[in-house]
LODO-719194 format. One record per residue: residue number from 1; residue in three letters; x, y, z of N, C-alpha, C in turn. Coordinates in steps of 0.05 Angstrom, whole numbers. Layout:
N
  pos  code    n_c1    n_c2    n_c3   ca_c1   ca_c2   ca_c3    c_c1    c_c2    c_c3
  NUM   ala       X       Y       Z       X       Y       Z       X       Y       Z
...
***
This chain:
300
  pos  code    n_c1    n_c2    n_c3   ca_c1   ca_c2   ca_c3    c_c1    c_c2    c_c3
    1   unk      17     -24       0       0       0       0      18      25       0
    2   unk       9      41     -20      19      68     -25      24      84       1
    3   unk      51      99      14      44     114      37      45     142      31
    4   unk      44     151      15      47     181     -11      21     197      11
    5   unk      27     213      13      12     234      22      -8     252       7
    6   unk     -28     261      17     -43     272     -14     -47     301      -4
    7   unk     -28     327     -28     -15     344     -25     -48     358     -30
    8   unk     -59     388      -4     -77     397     -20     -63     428     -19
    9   unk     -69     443     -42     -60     467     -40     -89     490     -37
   10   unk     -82     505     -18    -104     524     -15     -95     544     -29
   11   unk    -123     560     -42    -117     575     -48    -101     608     -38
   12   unk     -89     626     -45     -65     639     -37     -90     663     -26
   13   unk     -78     674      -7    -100     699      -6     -88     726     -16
   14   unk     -97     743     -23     -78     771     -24     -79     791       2
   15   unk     -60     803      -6     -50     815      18     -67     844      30
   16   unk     -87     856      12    -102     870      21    -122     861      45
   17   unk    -132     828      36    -148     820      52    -137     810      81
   18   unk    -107     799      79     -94     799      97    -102     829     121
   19   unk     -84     840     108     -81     867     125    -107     878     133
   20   unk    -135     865     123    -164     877     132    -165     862     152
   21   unk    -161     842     158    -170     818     176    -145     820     204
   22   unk    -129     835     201    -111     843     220    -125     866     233
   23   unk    -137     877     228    -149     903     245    -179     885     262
   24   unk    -180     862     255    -210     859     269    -191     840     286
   25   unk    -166     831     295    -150     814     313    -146     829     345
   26   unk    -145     817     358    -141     829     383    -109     837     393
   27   unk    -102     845     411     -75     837     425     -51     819     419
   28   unk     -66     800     435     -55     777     438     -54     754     409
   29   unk     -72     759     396     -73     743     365     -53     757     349
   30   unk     -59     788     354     -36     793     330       6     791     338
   31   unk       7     787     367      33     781     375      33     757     359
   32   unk      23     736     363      23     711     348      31     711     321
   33   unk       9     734     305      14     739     271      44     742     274
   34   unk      51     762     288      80     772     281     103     756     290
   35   unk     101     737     306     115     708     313     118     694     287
   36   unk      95     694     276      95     666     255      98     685     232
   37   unk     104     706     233     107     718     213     135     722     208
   38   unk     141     731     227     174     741     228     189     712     220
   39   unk     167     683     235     192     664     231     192     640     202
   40   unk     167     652     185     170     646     162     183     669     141
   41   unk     183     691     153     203     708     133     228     697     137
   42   unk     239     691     161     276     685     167     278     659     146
   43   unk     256     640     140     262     608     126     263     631     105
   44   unk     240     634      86     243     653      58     265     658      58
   45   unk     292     673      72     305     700      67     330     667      68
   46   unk     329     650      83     345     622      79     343     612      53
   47   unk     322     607      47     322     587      20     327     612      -8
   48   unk     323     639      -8     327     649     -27     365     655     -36
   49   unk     375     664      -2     398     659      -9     413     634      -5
   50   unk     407     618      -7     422     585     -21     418     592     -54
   51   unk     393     600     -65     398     599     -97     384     563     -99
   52   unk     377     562    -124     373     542    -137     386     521    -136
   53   unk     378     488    -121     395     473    -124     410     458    -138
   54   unk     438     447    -147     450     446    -171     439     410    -165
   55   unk     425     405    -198     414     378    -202     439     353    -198
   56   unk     424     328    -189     439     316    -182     461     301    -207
   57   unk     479     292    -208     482     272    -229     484     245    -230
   58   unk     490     232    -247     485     212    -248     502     204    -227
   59   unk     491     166    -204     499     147    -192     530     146    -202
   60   unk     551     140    -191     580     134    -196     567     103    -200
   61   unk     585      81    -210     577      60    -219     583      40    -187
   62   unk     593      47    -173     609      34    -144     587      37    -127
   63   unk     556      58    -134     547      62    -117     519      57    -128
   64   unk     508      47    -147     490      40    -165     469      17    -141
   65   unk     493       0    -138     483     -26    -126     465     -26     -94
   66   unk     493     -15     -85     476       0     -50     460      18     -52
   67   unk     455      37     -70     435      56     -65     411      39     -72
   68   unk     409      21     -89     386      13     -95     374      -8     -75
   69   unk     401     -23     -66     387     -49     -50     374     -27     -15
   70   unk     375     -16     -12     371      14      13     347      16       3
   71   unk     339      29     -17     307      27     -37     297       6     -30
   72   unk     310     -13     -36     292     -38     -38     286     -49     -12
   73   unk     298     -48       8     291     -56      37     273     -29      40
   74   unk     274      -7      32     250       3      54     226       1      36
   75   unk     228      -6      11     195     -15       4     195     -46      11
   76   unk     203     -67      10     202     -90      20     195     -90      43
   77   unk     206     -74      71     193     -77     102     171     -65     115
   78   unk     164     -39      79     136     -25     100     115     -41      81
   79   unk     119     -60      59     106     -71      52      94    -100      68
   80   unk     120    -109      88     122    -142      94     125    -136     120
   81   unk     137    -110     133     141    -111     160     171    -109     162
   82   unk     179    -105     188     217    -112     201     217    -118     228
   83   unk     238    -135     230     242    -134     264     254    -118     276
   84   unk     272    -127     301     278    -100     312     308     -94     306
   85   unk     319     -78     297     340     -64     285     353     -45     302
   86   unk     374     -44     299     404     -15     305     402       5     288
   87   unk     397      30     303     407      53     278     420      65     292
   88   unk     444      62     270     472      69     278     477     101     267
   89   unk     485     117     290     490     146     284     516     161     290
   90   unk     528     157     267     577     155     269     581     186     282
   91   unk     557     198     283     569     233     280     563     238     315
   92   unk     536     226     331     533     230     348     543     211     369
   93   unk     548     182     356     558     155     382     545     140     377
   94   unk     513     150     378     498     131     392     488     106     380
   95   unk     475      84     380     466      67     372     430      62     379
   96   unk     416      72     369     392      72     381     375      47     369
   97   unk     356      30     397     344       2     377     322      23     369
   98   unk     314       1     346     290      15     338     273     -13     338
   99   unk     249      -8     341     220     -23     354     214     -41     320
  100   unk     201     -69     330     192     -78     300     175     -70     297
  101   unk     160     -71     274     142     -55     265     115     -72     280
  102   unk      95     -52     270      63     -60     282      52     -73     244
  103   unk      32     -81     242      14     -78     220     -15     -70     224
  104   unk     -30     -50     217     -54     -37     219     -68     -31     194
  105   unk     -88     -50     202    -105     -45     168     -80     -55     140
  106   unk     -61     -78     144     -51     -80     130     -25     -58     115
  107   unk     -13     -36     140       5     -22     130      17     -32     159
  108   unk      45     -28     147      70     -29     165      80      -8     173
  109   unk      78      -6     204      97      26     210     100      17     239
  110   unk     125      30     257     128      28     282     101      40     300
  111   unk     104      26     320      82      19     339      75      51     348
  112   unk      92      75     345      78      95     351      72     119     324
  113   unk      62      97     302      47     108     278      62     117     259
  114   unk      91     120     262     111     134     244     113     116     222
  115   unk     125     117     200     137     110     169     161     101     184
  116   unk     179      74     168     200      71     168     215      99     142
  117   unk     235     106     154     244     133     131     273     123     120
  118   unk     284     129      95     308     117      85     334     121     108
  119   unk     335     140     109     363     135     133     358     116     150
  120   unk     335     104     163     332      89     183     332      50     164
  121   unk     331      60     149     324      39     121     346      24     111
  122   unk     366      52     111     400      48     108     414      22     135
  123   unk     406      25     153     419      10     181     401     -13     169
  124   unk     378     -22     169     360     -34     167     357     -55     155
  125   unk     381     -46     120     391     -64     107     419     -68     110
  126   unk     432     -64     139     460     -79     134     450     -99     156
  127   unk     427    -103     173     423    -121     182     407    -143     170
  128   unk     399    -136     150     375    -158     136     397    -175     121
  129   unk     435    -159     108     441    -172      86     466    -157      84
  130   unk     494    -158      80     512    -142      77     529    -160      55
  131   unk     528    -162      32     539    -174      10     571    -173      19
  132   unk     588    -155      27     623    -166      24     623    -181      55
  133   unk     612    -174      79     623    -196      97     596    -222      96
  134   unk     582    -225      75     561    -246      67     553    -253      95
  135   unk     537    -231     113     529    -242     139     495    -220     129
  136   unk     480    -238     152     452    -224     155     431    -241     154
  137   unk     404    -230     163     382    -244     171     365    -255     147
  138   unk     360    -240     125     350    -247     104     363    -246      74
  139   unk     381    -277      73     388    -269      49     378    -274      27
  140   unk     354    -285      32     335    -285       4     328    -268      -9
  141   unk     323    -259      11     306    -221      10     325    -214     -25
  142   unk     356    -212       0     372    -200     -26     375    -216     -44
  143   unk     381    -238     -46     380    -250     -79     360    -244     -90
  144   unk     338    -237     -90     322    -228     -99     315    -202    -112
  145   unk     335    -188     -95     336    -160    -101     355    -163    -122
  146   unk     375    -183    -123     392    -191    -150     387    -190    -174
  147   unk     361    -211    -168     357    -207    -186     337    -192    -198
  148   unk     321    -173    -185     311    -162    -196     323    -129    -208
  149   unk     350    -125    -193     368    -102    -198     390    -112    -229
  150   unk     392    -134    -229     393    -156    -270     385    -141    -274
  151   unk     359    -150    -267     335    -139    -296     333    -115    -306
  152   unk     346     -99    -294     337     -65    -295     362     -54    -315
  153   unk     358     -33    -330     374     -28    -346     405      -4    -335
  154   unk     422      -9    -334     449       6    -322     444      34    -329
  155   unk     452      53    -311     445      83    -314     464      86    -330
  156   unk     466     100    -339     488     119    -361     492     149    -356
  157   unk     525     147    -356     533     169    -354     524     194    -377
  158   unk     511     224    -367     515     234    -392     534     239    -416
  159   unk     530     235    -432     553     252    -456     572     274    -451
  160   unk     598     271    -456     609     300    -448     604     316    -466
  161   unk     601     349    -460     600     369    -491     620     366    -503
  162   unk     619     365    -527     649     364    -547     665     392    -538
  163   unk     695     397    -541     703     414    -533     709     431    -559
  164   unk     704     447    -555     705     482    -585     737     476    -588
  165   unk     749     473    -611     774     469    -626     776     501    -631
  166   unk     801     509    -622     816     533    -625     817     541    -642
  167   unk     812     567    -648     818     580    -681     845     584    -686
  168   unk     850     567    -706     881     586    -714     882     605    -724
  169   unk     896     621    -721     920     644    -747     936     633    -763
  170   unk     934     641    -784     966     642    -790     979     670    -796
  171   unk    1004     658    -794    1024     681    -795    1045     676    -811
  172   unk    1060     702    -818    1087     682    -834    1109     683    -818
  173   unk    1135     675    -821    1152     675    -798    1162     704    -805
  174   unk    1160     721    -815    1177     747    -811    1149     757    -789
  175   unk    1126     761    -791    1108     767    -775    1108     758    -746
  176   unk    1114     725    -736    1125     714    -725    1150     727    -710
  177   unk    1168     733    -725    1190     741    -715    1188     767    -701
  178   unk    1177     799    -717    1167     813    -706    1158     811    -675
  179   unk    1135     801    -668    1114     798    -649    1145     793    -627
  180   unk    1159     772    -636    1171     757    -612    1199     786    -600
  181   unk    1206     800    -617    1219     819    -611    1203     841    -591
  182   unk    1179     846    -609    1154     869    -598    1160     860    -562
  183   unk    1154     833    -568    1146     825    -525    1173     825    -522
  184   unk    1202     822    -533    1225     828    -518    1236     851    -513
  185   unk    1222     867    -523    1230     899    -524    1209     911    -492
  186   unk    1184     896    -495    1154     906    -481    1179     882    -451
  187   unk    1187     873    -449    1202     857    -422    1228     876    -414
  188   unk    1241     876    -432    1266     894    -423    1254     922    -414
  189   unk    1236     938    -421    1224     961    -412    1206     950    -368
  190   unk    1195     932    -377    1178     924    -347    1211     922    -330
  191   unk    1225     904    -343    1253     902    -318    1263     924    -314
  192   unk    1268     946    -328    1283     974    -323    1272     988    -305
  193   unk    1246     994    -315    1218     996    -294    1225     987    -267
  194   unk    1233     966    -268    1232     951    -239    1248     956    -222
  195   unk    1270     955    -240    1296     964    -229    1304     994    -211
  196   unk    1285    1013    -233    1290    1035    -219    1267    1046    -195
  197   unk    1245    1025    -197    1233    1039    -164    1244    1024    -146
  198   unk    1262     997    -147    1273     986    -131    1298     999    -118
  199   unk    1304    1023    -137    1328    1042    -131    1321    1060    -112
  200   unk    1284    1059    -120    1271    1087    -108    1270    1087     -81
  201   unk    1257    1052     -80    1258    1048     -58    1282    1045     -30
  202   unk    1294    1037     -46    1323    1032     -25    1338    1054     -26
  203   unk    1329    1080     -28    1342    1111     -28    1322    1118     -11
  204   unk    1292    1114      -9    1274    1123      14    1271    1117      40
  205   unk    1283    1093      39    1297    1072      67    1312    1078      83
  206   unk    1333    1096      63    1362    1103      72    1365    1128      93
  207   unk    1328    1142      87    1336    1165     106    1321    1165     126
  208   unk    1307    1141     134    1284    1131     155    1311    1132     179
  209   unk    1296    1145     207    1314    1146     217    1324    1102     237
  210   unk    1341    1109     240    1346    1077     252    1334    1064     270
  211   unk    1314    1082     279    1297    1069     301    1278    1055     284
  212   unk    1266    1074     274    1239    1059     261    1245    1041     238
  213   unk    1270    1036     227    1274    1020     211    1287     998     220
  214   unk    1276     983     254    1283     961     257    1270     942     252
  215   unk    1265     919     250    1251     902     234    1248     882     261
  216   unk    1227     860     252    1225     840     286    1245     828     267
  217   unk    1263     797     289    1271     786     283    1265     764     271
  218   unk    1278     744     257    1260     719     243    1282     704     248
  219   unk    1273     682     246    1292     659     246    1302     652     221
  220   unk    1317     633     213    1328     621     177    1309     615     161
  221   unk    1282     611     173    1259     606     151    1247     631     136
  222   unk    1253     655     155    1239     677     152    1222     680     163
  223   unk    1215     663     183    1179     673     195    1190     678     215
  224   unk    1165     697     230    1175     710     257    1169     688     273
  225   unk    1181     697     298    1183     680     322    1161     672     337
  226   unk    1149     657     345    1123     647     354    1101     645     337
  227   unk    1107     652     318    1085     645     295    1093     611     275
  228   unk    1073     592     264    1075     570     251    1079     582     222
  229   unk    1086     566     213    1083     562     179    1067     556     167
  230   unk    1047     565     150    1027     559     145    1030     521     128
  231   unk    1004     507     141     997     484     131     996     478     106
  232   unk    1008     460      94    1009     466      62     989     437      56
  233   unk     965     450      39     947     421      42     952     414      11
  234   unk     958     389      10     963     375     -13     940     378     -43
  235   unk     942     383     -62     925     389     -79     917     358     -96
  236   unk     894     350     -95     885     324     -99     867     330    -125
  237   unk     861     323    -150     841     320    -170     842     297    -183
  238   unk     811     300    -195     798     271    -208     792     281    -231
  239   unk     785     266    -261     769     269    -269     741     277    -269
  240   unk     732     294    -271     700     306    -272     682     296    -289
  241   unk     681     261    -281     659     238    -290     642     227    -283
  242   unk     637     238    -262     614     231    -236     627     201    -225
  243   unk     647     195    -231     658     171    -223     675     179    -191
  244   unk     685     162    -171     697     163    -148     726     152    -152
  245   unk     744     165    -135     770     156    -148     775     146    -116
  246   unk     799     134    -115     822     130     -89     835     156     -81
  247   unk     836     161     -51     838     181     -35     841     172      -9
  248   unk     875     185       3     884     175      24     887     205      46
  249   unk     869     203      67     873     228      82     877     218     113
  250   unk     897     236     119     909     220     154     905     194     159
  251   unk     917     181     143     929     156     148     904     134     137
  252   unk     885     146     122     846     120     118     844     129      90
  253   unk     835      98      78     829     102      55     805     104      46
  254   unk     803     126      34     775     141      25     773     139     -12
  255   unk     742     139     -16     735     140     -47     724     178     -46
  256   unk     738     190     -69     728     225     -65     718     220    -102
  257   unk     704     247    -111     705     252    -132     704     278    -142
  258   unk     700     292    -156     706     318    -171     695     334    -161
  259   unk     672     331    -144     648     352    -124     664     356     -93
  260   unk     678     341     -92     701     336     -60     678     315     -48
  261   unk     661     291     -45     642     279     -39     664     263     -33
  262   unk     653     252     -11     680     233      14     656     206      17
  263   unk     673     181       5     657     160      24     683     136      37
  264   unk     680     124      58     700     107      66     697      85      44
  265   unk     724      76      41     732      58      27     735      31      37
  266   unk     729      14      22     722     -20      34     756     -25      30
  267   unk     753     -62      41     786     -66      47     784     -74      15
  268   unk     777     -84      -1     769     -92     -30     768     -68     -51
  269   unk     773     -39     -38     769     -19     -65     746     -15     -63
  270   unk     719     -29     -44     690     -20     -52     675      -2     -41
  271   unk     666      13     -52     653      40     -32     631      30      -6
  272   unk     639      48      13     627      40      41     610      64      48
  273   unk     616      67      78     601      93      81     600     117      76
  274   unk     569     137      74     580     162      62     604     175      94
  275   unk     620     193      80     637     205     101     635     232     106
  276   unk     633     244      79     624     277      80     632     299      63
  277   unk     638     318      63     647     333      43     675     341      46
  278   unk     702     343      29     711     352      39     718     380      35
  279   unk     733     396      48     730     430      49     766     432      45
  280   unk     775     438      17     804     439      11     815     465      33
  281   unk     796     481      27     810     508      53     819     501      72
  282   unk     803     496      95     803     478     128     818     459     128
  283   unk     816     439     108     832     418     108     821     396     124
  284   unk     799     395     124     777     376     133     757     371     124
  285   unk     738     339     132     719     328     124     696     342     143
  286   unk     683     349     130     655     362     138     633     342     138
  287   unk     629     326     168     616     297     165     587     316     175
  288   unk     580     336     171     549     336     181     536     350     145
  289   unk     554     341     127     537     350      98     522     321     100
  290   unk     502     328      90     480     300      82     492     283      61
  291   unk     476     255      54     489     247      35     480     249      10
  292   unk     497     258     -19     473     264     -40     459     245     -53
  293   unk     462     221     -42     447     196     -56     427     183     -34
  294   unk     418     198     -17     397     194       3     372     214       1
  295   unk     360     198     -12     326     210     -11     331     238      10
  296   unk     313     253      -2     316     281      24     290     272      27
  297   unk     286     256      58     261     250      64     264     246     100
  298   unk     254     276     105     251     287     128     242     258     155
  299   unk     258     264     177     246     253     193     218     261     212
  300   unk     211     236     214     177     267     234     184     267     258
***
């Protein structure tokens, strides 16, 4: 049974009639208006500056398989039911059980009326079935999901745009020759240039009196004294194929791809958990970004 919600939209009112119906409010009702007013303008004034969200792309091929068998356990358990399960949460510690389900009127949902929801769906199916350590409660379930994930046709990457081929010139080599003099003439002028405010400068220096022209001291690196050297973070790139490459950060091996998208890496090369985003500036994994291959489907 369908658990789809059935969306009604009311119609919008205009704002003249608003602001008529505010004068017949009392006190205490219109403190309220301006509560719920003020605190749906702050969401508005949030979601307009984020901007439009950039569409997803296609599944990496490493991640085709788990995202789908995750699908397929949470329509399989609110269809058939689940027992009682771990949901495991890496960012907070905790490990919370979660209750088997009830059946009512033939729908499946935990005993205090809620939907099983995909993140909870995610834990849900490493206990029903975990394909590389081949341990779990139902492995029919998943062969099944085998074969019904066969049957289905492989996503495809989009097409790249062809890339615009450069226009040539031509030239002849005395023209050629020209140009290359033009910029050695246009260089010997920038160095002379250079030369002489560097003269300018070290004649303006000269009459600073000796106090104020003492300098702090530095050590042989050049940096001053109680100050670090700045962190030099390693510059890492992939191809921009929606594919996940190998990525080794403080000492763990990680799958990244061209968006900085972090997932832990299996002992086999096979993608594991999502990890997070990473942030080249900071020089850290930002584990509270969501994951982009997880339904955005709110918890209640």
């Amino acid at each position: 049974m369908s658990t789809d919600s059935v969306e009604i939209h009311e119609p919008a009112l205009e704002l003249a009639t608003v602001l008529a119906a505010l004068k017949q409010l009392g006190c205490a009702d219109l403190f309220k208006v301006m509560r719920t007013a003020t605190t749906e303008a702050e969401k508005r004034a949030k979601e307009e500056t984020k901007g439009p969200k950039k569409p997803k792309g296609p599944t990496p091929p490493q991640l085709q398989k788990p995202k789908a068998w995750v699908q397929y356990v949470l329509k399989y358990a609110r269809e058939n039911g689940w027992e009682q399960f771990i949901c495991v949460n890496k960012k907070s510690g905790e490990e919370i059980v979660m209750s088997a389900s009830k059946e009512t009127d033939g729908v499946h949902k935990f005993p205090n009326g809620k939907d099983l929801i995909l993140t909870q769906a995610m834990s849900l199916s490493k206990q029903m079935w975990q394909p590389k350590a081949k341990t779990g409660t139902h492995e029919a379930v998943y062969r099944a999901f085998e074969t019904e994930f066969g049957s289905q046709p492989v996503e495809e990457k989009k097409p790249k745009e062809p890339v615009a081929k450069p226009t040539m010139v031509r030239k002849t080599a005395e023209e050629k020759a020209a140009e290359l003099e033009k910029k050695k003439a246009e260089l010997a002028e920038k160095k002379e240039a250079a030369k002489k405010a560097k003269a300018a400068t070290k004649a303006a220096k000269a009459v600073v009196p000796a106090k104020a022209a003492v300098a702090a001291p530095t050590n042989s690196a050049g940096i001053k004294p109680g100050k670090k050297p700045a962190k030099k973070v390693e510059e890492w790139s992939c191809p921009a194929d929606g594919n996940v490459y190998p990525w080794t950060y403080k000492g763990k091996n990680y799958l990244r791809n061209s968006e900085h998208q972090v997932w832990e890496a299996e002992a086999d090369g096979g993608c594991g958990d999502w990890a997070g985003v990473f942030i080249p500036a900071e020089d850290r994994i930002d584990e509270s970004a969501a994951d982009p291959y997880a339904d955005e489907e709110d918890e209640e």
